[in-house]
Structure formats: C-alpha cells, structure tokens
N, CA, C and O of each residue as an XYZ file, in Angstrom:
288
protein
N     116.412    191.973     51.165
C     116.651    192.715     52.377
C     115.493    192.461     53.341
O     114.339    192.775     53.048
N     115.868    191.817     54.634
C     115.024    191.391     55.866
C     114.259    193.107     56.207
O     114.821    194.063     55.673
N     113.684    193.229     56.612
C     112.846    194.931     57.459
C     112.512    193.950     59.107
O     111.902    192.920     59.392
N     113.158    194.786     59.717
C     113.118    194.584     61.372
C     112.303    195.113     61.841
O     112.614    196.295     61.694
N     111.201    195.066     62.458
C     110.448    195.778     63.347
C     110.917    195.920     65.246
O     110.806    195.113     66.169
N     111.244    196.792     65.204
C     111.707    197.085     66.527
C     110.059    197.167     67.702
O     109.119    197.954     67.592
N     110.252    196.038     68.743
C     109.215    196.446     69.363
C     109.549    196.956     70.920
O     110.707    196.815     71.313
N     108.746    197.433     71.641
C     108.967    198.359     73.132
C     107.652    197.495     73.742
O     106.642    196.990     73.252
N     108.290    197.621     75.205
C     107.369    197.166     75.828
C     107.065    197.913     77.141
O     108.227    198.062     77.520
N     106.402    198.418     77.984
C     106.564    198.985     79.133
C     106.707    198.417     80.444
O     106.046    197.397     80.639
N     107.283    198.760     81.207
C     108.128    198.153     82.562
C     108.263    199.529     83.360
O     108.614    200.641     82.965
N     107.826    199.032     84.742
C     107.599    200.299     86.144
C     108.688    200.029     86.463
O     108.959    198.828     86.479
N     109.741    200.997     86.839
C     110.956    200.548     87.885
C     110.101    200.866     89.346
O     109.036    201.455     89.529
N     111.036    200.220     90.282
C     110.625    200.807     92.108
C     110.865    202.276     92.216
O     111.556    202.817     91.353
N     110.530    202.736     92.864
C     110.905    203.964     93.955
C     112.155    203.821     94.710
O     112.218    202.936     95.563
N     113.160    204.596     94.493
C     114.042    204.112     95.009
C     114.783    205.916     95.737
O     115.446    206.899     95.405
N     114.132    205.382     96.736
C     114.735    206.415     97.912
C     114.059    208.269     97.017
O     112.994    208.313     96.401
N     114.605    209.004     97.123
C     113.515    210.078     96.675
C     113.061    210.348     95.039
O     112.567    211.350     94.521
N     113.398    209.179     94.522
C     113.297    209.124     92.651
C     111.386    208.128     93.409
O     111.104    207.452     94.399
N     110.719    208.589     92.331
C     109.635    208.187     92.054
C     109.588    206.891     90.790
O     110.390    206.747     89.868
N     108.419    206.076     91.101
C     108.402    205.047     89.960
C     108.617    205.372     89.213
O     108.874    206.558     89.418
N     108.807    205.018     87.661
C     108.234    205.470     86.430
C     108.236    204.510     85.353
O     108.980    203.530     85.323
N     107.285    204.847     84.363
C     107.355    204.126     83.464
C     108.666    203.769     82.343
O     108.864    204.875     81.839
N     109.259    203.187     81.958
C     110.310    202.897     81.056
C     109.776    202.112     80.218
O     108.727    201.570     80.568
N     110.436    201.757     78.610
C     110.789    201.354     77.392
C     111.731    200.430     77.479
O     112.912    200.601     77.784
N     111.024    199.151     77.123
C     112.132    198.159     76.913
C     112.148    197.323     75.256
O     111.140    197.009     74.624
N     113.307    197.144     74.913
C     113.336    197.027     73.352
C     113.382    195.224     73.719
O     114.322    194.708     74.323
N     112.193    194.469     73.221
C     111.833    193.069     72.880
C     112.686    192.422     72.335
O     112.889    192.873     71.208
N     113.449    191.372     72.626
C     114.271    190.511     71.532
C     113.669    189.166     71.210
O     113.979    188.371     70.323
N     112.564    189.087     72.308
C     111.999    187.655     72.662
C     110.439    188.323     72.620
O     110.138    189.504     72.797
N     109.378    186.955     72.269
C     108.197    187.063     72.701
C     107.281    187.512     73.769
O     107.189    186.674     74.666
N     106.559    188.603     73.952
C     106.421    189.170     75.468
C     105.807    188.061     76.142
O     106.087    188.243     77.327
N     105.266    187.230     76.063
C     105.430    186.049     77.159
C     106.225    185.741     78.280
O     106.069    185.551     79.486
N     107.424    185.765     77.185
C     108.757    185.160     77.756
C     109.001    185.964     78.407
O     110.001    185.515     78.967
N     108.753    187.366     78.994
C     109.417    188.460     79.671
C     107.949    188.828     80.992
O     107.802    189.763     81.779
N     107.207    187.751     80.741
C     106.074    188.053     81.693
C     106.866    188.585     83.242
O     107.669    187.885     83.860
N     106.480    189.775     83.598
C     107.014    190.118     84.641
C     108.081    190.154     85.291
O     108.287    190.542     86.440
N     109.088    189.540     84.164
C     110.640    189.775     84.805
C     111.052    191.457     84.592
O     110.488    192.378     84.001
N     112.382    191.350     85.417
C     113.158    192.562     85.067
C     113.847    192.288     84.247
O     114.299    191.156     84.076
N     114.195    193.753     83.215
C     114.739    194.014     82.043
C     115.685    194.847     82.291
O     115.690    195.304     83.434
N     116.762    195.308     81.340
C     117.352    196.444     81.279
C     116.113    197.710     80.311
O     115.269    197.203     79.571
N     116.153    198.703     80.403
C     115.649    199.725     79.598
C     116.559    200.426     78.736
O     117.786    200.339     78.723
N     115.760    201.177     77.969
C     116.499    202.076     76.647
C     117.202    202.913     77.520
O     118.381    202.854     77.170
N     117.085    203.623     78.425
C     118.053    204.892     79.300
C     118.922    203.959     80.717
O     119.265    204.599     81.711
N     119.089    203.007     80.658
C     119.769    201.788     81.533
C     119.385    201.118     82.965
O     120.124    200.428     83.666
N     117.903    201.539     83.244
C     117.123    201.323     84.274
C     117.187    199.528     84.350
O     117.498    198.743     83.454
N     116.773    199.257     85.750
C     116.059    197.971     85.645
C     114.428    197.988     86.388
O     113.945    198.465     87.414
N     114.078    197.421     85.571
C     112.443    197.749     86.043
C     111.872    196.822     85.476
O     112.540    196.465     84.505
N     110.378    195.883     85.677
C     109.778    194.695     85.682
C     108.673    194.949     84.719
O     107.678    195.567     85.098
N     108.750    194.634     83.839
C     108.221    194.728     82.147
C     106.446    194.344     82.600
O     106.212    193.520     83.484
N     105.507    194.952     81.976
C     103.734    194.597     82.432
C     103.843    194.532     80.970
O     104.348    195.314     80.165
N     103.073    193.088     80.786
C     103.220    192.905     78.859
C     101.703    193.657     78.916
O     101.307    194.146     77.858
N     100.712    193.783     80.295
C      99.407    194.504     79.782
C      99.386    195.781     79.327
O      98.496    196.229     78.604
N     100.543    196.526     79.809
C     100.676    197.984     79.026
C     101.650    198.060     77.831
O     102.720    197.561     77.483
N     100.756    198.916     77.395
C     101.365    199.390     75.928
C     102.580    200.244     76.165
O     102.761    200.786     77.256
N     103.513    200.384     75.038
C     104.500    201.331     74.901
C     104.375    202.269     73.813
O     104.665    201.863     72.687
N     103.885    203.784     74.011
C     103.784    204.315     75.022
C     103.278    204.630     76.019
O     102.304    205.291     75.662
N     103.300    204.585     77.257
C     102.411    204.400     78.667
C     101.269    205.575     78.147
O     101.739    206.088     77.131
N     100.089    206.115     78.442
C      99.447    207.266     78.688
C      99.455    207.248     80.288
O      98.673    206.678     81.048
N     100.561    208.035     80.570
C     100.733    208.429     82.030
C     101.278    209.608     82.015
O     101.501    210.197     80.958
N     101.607    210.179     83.380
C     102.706    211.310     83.517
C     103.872    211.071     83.876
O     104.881    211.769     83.783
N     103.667    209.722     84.433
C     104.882    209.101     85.056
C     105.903    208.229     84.183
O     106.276    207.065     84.323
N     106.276    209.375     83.068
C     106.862    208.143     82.165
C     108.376    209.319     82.115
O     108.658    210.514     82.021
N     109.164    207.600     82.292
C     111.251    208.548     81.610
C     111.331    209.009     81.079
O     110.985    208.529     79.999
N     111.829    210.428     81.019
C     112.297    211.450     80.182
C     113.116    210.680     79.407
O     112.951    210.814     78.194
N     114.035    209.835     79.804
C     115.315    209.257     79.134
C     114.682    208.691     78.045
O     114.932    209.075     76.902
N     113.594    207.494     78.375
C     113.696    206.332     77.537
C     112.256    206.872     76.380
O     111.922    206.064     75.513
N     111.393    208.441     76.485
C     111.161    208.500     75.459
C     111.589    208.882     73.862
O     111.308    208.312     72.808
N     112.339    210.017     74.124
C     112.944    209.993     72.520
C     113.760    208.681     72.430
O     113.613    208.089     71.361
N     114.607    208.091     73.350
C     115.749    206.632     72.497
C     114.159    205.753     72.113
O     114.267    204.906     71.226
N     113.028    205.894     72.614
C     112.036    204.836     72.646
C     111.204    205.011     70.819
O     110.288    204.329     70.360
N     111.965    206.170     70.150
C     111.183    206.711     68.956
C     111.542    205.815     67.673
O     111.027    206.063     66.583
C-alpha cells in the first residue's frame, strides 16, 4: 500500500470589488516550481496566484475561512 502525502501551498487571490485579498490553500499535484506564480484553483473554488515563498498555513489574518478546515 502506496501512503500519499497531500501537500498545500499558499496563493493571494485579488480584491475584487468590496471582498478583500486573502490568503487560500491550494492542493499540489505537481512540483512547486512548476506552479511558480501561476493561478490555481483553491480548496473553497477561488482562483488566486500560488507564492511557493509562503507556507501553508499563512500566519496572517487574512486567510479563507473556506479553504481552512477543507485545507486540514
């Protein structure tokens, strides 16, 4: 039996009209290289542009309600 390690990565969406940035959870299928600064989909269905320099979970305030518990 293979054991999967599920990894997260963090990604800011924009500001979009009176919603504020925030941090989101994106689940890795590929090497974070490969995702250097593109946009992703997120765990709660955002699109927002993955920073492989931050960790998942952000230490911010500005992080998705949505995408922390699916992010557990």
């Amino acid at each position: 039996m293979m054991l999967q390690t599920i990894v997260f990565a963090a990604a800011r969406s924009r500001a979009h009209g009176p919603t504020a940035a925030l941090w989101h959870a994106v689940e890795l299928h590929r090497p974070a290289a490969e995702v250097d600064g593109a946009c992703e989909l997120t765990l709660c269905g955002a699109l927002a542009r993955v920073s492989p320099e931050q960790q998942w979970p952000v230490a911010a305030f500005d992080v998705c309600p949505a995408c922390v518990p699916l992010a557990r």
